[in-house]
N, C-alpha and C positions, 0 to 999 in steps of 0.2 A: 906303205906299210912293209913288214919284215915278212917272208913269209919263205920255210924251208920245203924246197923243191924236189922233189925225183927225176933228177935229168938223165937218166940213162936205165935200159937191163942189163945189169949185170951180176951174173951170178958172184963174183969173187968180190964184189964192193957193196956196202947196202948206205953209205954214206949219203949224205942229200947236202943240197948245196943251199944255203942261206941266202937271198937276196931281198932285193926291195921291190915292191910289185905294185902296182895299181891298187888303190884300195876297192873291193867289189861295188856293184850298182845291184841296188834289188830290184824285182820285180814286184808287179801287185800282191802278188803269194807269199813272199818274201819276207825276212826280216835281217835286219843286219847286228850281226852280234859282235858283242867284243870279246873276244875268247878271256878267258881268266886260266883254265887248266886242261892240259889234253893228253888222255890215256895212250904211252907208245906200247903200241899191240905186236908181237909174231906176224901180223897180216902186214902189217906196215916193212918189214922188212923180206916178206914173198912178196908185195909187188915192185920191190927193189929187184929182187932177183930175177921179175918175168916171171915169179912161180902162178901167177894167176890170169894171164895172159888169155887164157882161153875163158874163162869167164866174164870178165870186163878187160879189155885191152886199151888201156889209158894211154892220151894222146902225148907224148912226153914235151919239153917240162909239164905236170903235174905239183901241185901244192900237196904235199903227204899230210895222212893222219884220219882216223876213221872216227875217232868218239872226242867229245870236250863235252866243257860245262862253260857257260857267258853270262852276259846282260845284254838284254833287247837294246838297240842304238834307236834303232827307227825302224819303224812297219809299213810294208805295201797297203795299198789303200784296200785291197779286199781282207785282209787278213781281220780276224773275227774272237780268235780263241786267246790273244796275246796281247801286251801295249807293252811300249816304254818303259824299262825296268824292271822286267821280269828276269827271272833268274830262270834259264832253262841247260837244259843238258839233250843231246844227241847220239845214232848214229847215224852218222850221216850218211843221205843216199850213194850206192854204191858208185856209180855216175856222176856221182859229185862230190866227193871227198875233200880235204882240206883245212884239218883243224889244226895245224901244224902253223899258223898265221895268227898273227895281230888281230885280224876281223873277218870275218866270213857271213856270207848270205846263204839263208836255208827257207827252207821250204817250210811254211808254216805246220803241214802234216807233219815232218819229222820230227818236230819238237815235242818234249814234255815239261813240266813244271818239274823242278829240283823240290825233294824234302826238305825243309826248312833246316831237319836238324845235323842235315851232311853237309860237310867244308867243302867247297872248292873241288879240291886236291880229290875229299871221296867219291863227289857226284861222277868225274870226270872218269873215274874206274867201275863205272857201273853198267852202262848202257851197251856197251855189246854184247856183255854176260847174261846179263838181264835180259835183252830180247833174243838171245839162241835160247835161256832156258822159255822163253812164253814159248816160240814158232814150233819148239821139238816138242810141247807137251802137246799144243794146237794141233799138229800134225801125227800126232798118238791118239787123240781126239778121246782125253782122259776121261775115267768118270769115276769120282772121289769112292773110295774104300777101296779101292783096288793098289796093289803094288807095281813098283818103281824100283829095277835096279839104276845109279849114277856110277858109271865107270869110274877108277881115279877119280872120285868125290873130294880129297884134298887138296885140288888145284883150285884157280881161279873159276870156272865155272863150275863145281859143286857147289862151291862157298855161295853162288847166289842162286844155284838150282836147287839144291836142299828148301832152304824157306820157303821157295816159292810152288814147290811141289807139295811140301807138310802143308802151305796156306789153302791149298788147292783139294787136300781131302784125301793125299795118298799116304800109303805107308812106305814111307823111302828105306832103302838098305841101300849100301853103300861100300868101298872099298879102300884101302892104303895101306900108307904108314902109319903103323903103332904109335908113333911117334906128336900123329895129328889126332888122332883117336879122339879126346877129349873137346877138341876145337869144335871137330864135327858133330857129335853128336849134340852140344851146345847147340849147335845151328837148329837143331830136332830132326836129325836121324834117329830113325828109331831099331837099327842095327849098324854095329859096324864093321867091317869083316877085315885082319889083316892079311892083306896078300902075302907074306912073309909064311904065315903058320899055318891060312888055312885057303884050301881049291873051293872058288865059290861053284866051280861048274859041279862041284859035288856034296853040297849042304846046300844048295837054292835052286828051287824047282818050280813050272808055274805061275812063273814071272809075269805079268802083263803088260810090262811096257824097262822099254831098256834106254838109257841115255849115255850111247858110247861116245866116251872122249878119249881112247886108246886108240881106236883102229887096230891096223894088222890082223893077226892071227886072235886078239880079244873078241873083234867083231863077231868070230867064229863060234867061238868059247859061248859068246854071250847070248848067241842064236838058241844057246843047247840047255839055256836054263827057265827059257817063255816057253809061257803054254800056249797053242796052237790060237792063229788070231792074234795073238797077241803083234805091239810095234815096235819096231827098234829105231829109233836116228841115231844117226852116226858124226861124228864133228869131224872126224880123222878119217875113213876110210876111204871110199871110192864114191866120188858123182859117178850118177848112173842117168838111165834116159828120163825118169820121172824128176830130176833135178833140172834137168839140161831142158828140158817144156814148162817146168815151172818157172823157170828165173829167162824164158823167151830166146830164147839162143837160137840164132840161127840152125835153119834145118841141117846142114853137115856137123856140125856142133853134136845135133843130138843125135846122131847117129852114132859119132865119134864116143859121146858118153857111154850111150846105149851099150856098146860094144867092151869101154874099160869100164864099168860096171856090173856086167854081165857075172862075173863069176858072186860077186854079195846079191843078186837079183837071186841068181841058182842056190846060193846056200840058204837065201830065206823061203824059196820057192820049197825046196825041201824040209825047211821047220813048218811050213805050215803058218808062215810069220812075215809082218809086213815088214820092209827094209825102206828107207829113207835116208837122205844125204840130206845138209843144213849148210847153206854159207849164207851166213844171215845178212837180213837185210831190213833196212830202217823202217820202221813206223811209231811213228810217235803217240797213237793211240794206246796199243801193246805197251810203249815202255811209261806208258801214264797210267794202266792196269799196275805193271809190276811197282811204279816208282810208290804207289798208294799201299801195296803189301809190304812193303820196305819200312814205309813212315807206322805202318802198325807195327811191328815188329823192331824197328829202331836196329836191323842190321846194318853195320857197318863192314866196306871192303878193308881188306888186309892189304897197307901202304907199304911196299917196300924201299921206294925210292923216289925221290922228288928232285927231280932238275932245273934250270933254269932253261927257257928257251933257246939261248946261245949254244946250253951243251946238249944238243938234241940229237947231235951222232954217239955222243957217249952212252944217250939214253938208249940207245938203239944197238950200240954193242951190249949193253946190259942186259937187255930182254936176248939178242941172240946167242950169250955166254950159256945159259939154261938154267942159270944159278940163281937164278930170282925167288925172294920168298912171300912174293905179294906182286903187288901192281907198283909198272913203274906210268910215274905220270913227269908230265911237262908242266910248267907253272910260268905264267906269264906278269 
C-alpha cells in the first residue's frame, strides 16, 4: 500500500516522503480500515519539525497523520463494538499515528461511528477538535448553567467547541473577528465579543471556566477574568508537571515540565484558579459522546481545502502558510 512517511526532524523541511509499505496485520483488538479521508493538522507538521519530541518521540520512518474517517476491512476476533462495513472516524492513538496511508489498524477503543449525515471529507475534520473540546470541558469538570470563555472562538476548535459546550448546559461568550461574528453565534454563542473594539479582560468578570487557544500573554489576560476556583485549559501555552504525570512521561520529563510550566502554575496559583495543558489524546468513547451532539445538532466543519493523497506535501504547506479558512483534509 502507499503510505506518506516522516523520515527525518527537521526543522527547515516538513515534507514526507511517499512510498509503498506493507500493508498492516491486526491484532485481536484491531480492525483494519480502509482510509477514505484524512484531516492534515499543525501537529502533523511539529512532529516533522521535532516540535513534539518530548512528548512522544516517534521512531523515524513514522507513517504521518493523526485523524481520518474509513470502512471496517476486517475485525480482530475480540472486537465487540464494530463489524465489516462500518463507517468509523478517528484520533488515533498518539503511539500509533498513521492516517496518512491506504489502510491502517486501530484499536477498537479509538473508534467511533461517523454521523450518517457528514461526507467523507467532513468526518475526517472532526475528531481531534471534537475530543480537545470533550477532554478540556472533562478536565474543567463543568456543571451546566455556569460560564465559559473560548479564546479565538473563530478558529477550527471554537467551531466545534461552541456546540458542544451550548449542548453541555453552559453559557459560552466568545471572542474574534467581526468579520465571523455571524458564523459563531449561529453555532449558539450566546455573546460575541470583537477583539478589534472591545478589552474582554474589562467587560467579563467571574468567568468559571476558560478554553485558551491563544496562549502567550492571553493565558494571562484570561486568568484575570475567572472567578476564584474557577479552570482554565490551555491548547497553546506551556505543559507543566500535571500534564507531564498525566500523559506518563518519564520522571526527568516531568520534572523538565514541571519547571517550563512553572510560571502559568504561579499565575493561576495567584488567581486563585486551576491551570491545565491539553495535547489531546484518542478515545473513542469521548468522540462517540461528542459524534451523537453533532448528529442532533447537524453541525458541519468548515472545508477549506481537499487534496488528493499524492499532493499531501502541498496539503501541508497549506495548513503551515496560516492562511487556511477551514480544514484542509486528504481524500483518498
Amino acid at each position: 500500500m502507499l503510505a506518506a512517511l516522516h523520515t527525518q526532524y527537521d526543522k527547515n523541511n516538513i515534507k514526507l516522503k511517499i512510498s509503498e509499505i506493507a500493508k498492516p496485520k491486526i491484532s485481536s483488538q484491531q480492525v483494519l480500515i480502509k482510509v477514505k479521508a484524512a484531516r492534515v493538522n499543525p501537529v502533523d507538521n511539529m512532529i516533522s519539525r521535532g516540535e513534539v519530541k518530548l512528548i512522544i518521540p516517534y521512531q523515524l520512518p513514522q507513517v504521518a497523520g493523526n485523524e481520518l474517517v474509513g470502512t471496517i476491512e476486517k475485525v480482530g476476533e475480540q472486537v465487540t463494538r464494530f463489524k465489516v462495513g462500518d463507517r468509523v472516524f478517528a484520533r488515533l492513538p498518539i503511539e500509533a499515528i498513521g492516517a496518512f496511508a491506504e489502510y491502517i489498524a486501530v484499536d477498537e477503543v479509538a473508534l467511533a461511528q461517523v454521523p450518517e449525515y457528514l461526507t467523507d471529507v467532513e468526518a475526517a475534520a472532526i475528531p481531534l477538535t471534537a475530543l480537545t473540546t470533550m477532554q478540556a470541558l472533562e478536565f474543567m469538570n463543568i456543571q451546566p448553567g455556569q460560564t465559559i470563555f473560548i479564546s479565538g472562538g473563530t478558529g477550527s476548535v471554537g467551531a466545534m467547541a461552541i456546540p458542544i459546550a451550548k449542548a453541555k448546559g453552559l453559557t459560552v461568550i466568545t471572542n474574534g473577528n467581526s468579520n465571523n461574528a455571524k458564523s459563531v453565534l449561529a453555532l449558539g454563542a450566546n455573546r460575541f465579543i470583537d477583539y478589534k473594539t472591545e478589552d474582554y479582560t474589562q467587560t467579563l468578570n467571574n468567568v468559571d471556566y476558560v478554553l485558551d487557544t491563544l496562549g502567550g500573554v492571553e493565558t494571562k489576560r484570561q486568568m484575570m477574568i475567572m472567578k476564584q476556583g474557577g479552570q482554565l485549559v490551555s491548547l497553546r501555552a506551556m505543559p507543566n508537571g500535571e500534564f507531564a504525570k498525566r500523559m506518563n512521561l518519564p520522571k526527568w520529563k516531568q520534572v523538565l515540565f514541571k519547571i517550563a510550566g512553572h510560571k502559568f502554575d504561579s499565575m493561576a496559583a495567584k488567581r486563585k484558579v486551576g491551570y491545565h495543558f491539553v495535547y489531546v489524546t484518542s478515545n473513542g468513547a469521548q468522540l462517540q459522546k461528542a459524534a451523537d451532539i453533532l448528529e442532533a445538532s447537524k453541525i458541519r466543519p468548515c472545508i477549506d481545502m481537499v487534496y488528493p493523497f499524492e499532493r499531501v506535501n502541498d496539503a501541508l504547506a497549506k495548513v503551515d502558510s496560516g492562511h487556511s479558512h477551514g480544514k484542509t483534509v486528504l481524500k483518498f
